[in-house]
N, C-alpha and C positions, 0 to 999 in steps of 0.2 A: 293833801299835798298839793302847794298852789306850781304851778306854769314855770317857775322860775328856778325849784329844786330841780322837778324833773329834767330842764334842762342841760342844769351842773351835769348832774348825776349820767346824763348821755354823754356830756364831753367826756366824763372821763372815764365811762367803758370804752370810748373810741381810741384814748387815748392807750390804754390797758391792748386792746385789740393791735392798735399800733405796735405794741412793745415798748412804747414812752415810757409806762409806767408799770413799774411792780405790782405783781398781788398784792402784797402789802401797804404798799403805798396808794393804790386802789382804795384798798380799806379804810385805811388812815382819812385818805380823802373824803369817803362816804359816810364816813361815823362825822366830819367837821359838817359837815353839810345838813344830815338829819338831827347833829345837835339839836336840843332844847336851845328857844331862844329866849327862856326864863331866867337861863341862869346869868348871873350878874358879868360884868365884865372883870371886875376883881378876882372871884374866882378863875375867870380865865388865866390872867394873870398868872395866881400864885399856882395851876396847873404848870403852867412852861416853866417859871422860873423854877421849879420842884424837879425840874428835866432837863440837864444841859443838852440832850442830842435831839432834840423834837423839835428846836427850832430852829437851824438848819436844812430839815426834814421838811418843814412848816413850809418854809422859803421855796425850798425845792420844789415843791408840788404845788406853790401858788404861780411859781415862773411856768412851769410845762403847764401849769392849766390856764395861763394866759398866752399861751401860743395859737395863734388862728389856724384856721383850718389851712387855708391855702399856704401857712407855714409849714405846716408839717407837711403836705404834701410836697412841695418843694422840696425839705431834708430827704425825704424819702425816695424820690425819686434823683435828684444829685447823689446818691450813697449808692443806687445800682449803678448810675453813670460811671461814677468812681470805677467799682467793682469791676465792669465789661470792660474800660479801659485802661485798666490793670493788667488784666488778661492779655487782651489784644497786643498790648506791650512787650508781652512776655511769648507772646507764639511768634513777633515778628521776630523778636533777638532770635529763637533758635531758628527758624527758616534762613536768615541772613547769616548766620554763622554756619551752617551745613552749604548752604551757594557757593562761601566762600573760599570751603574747604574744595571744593568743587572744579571750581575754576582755577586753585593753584593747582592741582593736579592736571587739568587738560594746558596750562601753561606750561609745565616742564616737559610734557610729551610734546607739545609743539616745539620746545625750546632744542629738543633730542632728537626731532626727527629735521628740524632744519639743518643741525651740524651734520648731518649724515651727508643731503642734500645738497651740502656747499661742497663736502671736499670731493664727493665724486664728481661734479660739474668743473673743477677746478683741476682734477685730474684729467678730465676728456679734453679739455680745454689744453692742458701743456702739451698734451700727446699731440695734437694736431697740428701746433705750433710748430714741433718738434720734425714732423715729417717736413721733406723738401722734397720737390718733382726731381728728378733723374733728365738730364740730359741722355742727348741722345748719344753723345759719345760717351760719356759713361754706359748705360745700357751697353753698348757696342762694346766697348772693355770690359765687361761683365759677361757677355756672350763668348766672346773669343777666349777669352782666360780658364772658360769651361771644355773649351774643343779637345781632343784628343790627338795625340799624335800622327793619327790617318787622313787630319782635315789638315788643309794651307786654303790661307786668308785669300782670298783675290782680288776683294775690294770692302772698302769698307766707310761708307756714307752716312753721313749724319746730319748732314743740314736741311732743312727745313722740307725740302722738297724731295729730299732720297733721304729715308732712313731705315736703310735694309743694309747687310751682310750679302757676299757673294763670299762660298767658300769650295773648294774641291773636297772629296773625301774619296780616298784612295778604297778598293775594293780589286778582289781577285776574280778575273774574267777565267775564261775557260781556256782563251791563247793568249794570256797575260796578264798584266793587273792596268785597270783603266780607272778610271774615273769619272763622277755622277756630281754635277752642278748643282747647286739648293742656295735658296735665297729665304735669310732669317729676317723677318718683319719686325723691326725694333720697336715700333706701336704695335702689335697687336701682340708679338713675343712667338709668331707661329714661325714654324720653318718645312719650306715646299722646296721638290725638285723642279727645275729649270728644265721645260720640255727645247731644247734648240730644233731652231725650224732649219731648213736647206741640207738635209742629208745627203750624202755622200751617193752618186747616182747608182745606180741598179741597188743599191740598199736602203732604199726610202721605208720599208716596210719590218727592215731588222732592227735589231736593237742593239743600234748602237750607242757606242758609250763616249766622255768627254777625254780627250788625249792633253788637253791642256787650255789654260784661259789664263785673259792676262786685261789690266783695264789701263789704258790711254786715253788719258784726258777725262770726256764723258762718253766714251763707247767702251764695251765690253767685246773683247773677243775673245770667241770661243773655237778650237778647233776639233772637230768631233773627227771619229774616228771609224774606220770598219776593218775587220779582220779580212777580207776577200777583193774588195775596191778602192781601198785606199782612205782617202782624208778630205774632210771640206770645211773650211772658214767663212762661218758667220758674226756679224757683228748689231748689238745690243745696245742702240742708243737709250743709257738710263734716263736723261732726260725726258725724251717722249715716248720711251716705252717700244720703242719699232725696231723688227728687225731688217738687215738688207744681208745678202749675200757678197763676201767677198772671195772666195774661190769654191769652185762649184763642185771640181774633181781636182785631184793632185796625187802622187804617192807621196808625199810629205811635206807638211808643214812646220814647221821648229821658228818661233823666237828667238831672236840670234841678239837684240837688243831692248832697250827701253821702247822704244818704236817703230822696231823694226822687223818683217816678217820675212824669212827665207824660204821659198816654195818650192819642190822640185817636182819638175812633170815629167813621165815616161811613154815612151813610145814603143809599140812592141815591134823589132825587127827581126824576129825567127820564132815560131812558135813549135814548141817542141810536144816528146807526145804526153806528155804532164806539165803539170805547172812550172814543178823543179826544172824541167827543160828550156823554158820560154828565157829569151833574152832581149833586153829593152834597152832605149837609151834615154840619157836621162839629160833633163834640162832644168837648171836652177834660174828662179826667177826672187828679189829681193823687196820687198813692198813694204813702204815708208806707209805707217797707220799713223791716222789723225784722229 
């Protein structure tokens, strides 16, 4: 067997090995090849023409066994490339199809939890618009409107630089019913009694109580009162807050007008062996307040 069979004869186990070629057509191929090379070409001939499908067959296996090598490698390795990028094609669609089911869902939660976001912001928003600050005369009509029939108004301030309430509230003393001075804070909304300074003498230490108040202009006057010594008029400039004394002792003081104060002083001329006894005389005095 010369160099040139043997050659064939490897092409096409390689080819067979490949999966190029059938067993059979393997076969087919190795019986043309160790053919007798005796026999005439005529006979060849009248072989095929005796066989319509073997020459077809013939053709077939003379094209793949004139394929070079670096052909078939080539096919061979283009037919995995295929196959892997096949593949690859088909795992991106579903990952890109699950992402995308993905993100429509985290879009409608975001789209759900914005409208939630807008209308209560949109709510806080009108509510505040809505509120307006309170004058202080209002406040002031809002305080007083609450008072009870035992308090009278005595003044009642509201600009910028006095915004307090002064009011009396009537109470029952033990020799009569008196009254207790308190000043309501229209800023802070607190309400305190009014300590008045200049008590009524030899009663600095008792407790006495407010017989009446009355406000002129920007002073307040108050006249305090004592069961035993009588009566004393103090006066409350609201604007600087200071007090000064305007009668020190009296047996009575009474407002007779808008600004006018009637005072009467007494004098004791017989003192008897009790109180009930004592006889005094008395002296009215009428003081124009400013």
């Amino acid at each position: 067997m010369d160099k040139e069979v043997m050659d064939k004869l490897m092409e096409i186990k390689k080819l067979y090995d490949a999966s190029v070629l059938t067993k059979e057509e393997m076969e087919a191929e190795k019986a043309k090849i160790l053919r007798p090379t005796s026999v005439a070409p005529e006979s060849k001939k009248e072989t095929v023409a005796s066989n319509d499908k073997p020459q077809p067959r013939t053709s077939k296996g003379t094209l793949k066994q004139g394929l070079s090598k670096d052909t078939k490698i080539w096919l061979i390795a283009g037919s995995i490339v295929a196959v892997m990028l096949i593949i690859a094609i088909i795992i991106q669609n579903g990952r890109s199809s699950n992402s995308q089911t993905y993100d429509n869902d985290y879009a409608v939660a975001d789209t759900d939890t914005a409208m939630v976001d807008d209308t209560d912001y949109d709510t806080a928003v009108d509510d505040s618009q809505e509120q307006t600050p309170q004058s202080y005369a209002d406040k002031a009509e809002n305080y007083i409107g609450g008072l009870d029939t035992d308090t009278r108004v005595v003044a009642s301030l509201t600009d910028d630089d006095r915004h307090c309430v002064y009011t009396l509230t009537e109470v029952e003393a033990g020799w009569g019913r008196v009254n207790s001075l308190y000043c309501h804070n229209l800023e802070t909304g607190s309400t305190n009694i009014v300590n008045v300074p200049y008590k009524v003498e030899g009663e600095e230490e008792a407790g006495e109580q407010v017989a009446d108040a009355k406000m002129v202009g920007n002073n307040l006057y108050v006249v305090n009162t004592s069961y035993r010594c009588g009566q004393s008029v103090a006066c409350l400039n609201t604007r600087t807050g200071k007090w000064s004394c305007v009668v020190r002792a009296c047996a009575c003081a009474d407002f007779i007008s808008n600004n006018r104060l009637k005072v009467s002083y007494s004098e004791l001329v017989y003192e008897g062996e009790c109180l009930a006894d004592n006889q005094y005389e008395y002296t009215d005095k009428v003081i124009t307040l400013k």
